[in-house]
C-alpha positions as CSV (number, residue, x, y, z in Angstrom):
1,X,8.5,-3.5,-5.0
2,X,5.2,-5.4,-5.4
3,X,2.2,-3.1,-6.0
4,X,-0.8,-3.9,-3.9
5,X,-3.9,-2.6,-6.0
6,X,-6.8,-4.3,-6.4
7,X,-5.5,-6.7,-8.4
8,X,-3.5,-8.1,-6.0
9,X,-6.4,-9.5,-4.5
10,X,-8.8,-10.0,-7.1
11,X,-6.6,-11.9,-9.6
12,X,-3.3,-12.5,-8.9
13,X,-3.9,-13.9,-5.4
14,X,-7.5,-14.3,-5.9
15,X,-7.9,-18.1,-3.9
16,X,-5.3,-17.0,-1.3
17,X,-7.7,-14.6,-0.1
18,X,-11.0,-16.3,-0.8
19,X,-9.9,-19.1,1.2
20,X,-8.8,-17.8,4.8
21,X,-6.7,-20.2,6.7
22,X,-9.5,-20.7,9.7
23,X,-7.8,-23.8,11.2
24,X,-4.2,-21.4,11.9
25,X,-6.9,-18.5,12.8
26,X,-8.3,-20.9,15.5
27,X,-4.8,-22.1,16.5
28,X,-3.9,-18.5,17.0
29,X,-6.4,-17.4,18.9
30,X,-6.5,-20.4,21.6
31,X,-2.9,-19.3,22.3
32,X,-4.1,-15.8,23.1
33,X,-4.6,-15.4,27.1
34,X,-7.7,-14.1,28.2
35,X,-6.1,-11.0,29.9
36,X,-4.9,-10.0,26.4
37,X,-7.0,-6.6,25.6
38,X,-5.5,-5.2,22.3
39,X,-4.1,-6.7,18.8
40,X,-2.9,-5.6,15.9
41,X,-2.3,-7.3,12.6
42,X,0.7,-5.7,10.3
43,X,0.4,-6.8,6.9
44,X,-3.6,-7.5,7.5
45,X,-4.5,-7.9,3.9
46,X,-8.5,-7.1,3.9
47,X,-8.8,-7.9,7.1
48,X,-9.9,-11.4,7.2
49,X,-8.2,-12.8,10.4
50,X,-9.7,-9.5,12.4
51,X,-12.9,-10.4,11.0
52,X,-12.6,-13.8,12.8
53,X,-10.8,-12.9,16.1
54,X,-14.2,-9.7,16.4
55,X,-16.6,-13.1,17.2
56,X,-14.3,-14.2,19.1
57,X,-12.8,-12.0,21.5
58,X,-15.2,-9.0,21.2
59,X,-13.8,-7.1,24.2
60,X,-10.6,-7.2,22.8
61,X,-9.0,-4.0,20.6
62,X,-8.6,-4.5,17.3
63,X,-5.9,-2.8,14.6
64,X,-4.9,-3.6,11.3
65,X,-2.3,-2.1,9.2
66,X,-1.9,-2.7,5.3
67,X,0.1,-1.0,2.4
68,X,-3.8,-1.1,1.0
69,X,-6.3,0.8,1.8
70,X,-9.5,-0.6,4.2
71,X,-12.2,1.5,5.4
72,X,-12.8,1.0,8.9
73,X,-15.5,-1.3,10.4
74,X,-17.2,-2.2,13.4
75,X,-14.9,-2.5,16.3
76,X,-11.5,-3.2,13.9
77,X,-9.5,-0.1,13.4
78,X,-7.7,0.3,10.0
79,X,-4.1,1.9,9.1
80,X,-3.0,2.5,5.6
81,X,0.9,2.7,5.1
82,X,4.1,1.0,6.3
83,X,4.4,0.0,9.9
84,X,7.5,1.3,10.1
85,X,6.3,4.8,9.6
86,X,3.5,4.7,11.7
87,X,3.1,5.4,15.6
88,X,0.1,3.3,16.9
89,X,1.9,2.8,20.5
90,X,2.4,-1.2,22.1
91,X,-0.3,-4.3,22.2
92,X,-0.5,-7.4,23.9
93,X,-0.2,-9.5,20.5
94,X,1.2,-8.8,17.5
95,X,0.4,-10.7,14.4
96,X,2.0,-11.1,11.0
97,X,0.8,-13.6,8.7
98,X,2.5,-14.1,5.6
99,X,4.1,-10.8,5.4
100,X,7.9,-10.6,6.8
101,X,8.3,-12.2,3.5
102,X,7.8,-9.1,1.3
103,X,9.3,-6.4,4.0
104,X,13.0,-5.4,2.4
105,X,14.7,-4.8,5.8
106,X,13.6,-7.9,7.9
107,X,16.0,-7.0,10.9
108,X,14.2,-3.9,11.6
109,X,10.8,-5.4,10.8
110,X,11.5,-7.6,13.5
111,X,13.0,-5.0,15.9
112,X,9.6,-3.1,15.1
113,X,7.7,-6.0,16.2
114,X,9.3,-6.5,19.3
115,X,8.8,-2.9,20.2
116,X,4.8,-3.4,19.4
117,X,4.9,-5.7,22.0
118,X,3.9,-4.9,25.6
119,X,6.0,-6.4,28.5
120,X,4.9,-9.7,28.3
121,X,3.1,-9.8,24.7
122,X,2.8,-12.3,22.4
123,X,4.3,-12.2,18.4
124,X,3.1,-14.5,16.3
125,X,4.5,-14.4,12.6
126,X,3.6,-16.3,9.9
127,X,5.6,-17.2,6.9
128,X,6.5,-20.2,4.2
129,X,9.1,-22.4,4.9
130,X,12.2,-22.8,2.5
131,X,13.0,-26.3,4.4
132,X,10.1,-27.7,3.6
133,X,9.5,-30.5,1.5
134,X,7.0,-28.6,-0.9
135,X,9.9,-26.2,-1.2
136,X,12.6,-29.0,-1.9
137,X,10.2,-30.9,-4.3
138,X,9.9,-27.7,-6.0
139,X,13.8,-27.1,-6.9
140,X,13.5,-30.6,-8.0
141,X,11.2,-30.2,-10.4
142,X,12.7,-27.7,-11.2
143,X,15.8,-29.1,-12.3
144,X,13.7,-31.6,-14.0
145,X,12.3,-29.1,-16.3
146,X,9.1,-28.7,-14.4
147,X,9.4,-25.0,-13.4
148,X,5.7,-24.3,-12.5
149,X,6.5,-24.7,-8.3
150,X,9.9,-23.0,-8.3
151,X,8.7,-20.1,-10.4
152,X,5.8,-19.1,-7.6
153,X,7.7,-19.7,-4.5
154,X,10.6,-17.6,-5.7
155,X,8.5,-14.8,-7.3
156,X,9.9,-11.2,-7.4
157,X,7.0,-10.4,-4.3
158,X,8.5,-13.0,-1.9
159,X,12.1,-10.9,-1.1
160,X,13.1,-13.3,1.8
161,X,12.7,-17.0,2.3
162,X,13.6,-18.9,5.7
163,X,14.1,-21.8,7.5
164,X,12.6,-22.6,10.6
165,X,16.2,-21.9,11.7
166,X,16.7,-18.9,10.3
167,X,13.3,-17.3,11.3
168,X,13.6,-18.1,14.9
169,X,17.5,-16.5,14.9
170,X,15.7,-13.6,13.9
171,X,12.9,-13.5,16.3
172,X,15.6,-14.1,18.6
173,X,18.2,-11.6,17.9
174,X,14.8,-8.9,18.1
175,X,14.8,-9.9,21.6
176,X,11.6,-12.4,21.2
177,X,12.0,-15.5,23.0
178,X,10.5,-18.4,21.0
179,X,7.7,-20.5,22.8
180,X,6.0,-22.4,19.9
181,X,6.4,-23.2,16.4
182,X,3.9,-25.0,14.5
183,X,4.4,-26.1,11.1
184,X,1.5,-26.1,9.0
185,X,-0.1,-26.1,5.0
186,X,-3.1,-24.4,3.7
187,X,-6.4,-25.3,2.5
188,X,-5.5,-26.6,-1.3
189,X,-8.1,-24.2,-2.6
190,X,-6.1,-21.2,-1.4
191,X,-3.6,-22.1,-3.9
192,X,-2.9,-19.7,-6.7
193,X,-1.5,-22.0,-9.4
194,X,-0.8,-20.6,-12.8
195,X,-2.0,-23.4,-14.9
196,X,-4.7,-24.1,-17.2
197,X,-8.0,-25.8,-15.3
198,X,-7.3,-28.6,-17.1
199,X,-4.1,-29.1,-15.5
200,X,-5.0,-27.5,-11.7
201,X,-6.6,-31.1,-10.6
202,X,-3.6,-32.8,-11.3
203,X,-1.7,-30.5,-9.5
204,X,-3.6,-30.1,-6.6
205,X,-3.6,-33.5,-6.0
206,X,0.5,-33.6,-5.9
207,X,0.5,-30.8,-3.6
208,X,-1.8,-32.5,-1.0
209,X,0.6,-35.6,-1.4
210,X,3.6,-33.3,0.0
211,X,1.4,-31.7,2.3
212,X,0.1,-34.1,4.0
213,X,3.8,-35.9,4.1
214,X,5.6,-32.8,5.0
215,X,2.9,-32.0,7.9
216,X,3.9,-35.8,9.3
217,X,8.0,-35.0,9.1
218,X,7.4,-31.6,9.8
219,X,8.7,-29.9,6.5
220,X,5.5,-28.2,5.9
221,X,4.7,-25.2,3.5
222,X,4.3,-22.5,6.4
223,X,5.7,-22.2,9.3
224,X,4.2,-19.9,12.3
225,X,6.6,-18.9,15.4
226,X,4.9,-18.0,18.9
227,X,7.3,-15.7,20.7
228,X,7.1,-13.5,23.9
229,X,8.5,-10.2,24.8
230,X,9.7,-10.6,28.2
């Protein structure tokens, strides 16, 4: 298992978290009706996404829940441990960005956030996407001799990988019906390559080639599933 010290965030994915997603942030929180009254985030990192929806939707109640530690702060509540373990009752939304990736038991994960739901609530979860084309370009170069790709998608802390089929059979057999699914990249400076800063613009700019095509064919990086408890 993946320890999440400070580390985590300060080195190893140091850009992933110093570069917030805002544009899926916004996209997620348009979807959210305004009778919705309580969130929570499982797998909230430091936070960041809470930080945004507080300006946002102010009157809403806000939870997070982390493996790592986060004090609370003004109108966001804070758990430390894993979700499975932890009684915090039903919401209206439940989010999970980038995280059923690292969970061992995926099935019950996805049980557990159907049963977070309220009658009526809204999942979204967030993950990569193993169909898409940065993912194919990746075993490629791979194969080629290029490693650099393969090597970080398919990391010891990523434990599951799906398809956009294979996550929404999940969602599905939870007892989530699927509304939405948009497929998505992230800003290029979120990307934790390990190569020399010599290297990193060349990189970059190969990345927002297949970005840019796989967001027109829709085989993009990340994937993120709106689903409904009914």
């Amino acid at each position: 298992m993946e320890l999440y010290s400070d580390d985590y965030y300060q080195e190893s994915h140091r850009n992933w978290f110093a570069n917030p997603n805002y544009e899926l942030f916004d996209w997620i929180e348009h979807k959210i009706p305004s009778e919705c009254k309580s969130l929570i985030d499982v797998g909230c990192g430091r936070g960041e996404f809470l930080d945004y929806l507080r300006t946002k939707r102010p009157d809403m109640r806000l939870v997070g829940v982390d493996l790592s530690k986060n004090d609370n702060r003004e109108d966001i509540e804070f758990h430390c441990g894993d979700i499975l373990g932890l009684k915090l009752g039903t919401f209206d939304v439940v989010v999970c960005l980038a995280t059923i990736e690292h969970v061992p038991d995926v099935a019950g994960f996805a049980a557990h956030v159907h049963d977070l739901c309220n009658s009526g609530g809204l999942a979204f979860v967030m993950t990569l996407d193993d169909g898409g084309l940065l993912y194919r370009t990746s075993r490629l170069a791979w194969r080629l001799g290029v490693p650099v790709g393969f090597n970080r998608l398919y990391s010891a802390h990523h434990l599951h990988h799906f398809t956009h089929q294979s996550l929404m059979c999940l969602l599905k057999r939870s007892g989530l019906k699927v509304r939405q699914c948009l497929h998505h990249s992230v800003p290029l400076k979120a990307l934790d390559l390990p190569v020399s800063p010599l290297v990193r613009p060349l990189f970059l700019t190969a990345v927002k080639a297949i970005f840019i095509t796989g967001d027109l064919l829709d085989l993009s990086y990340l994937q993120t599933i709106m689903a409904v408890r009914e």
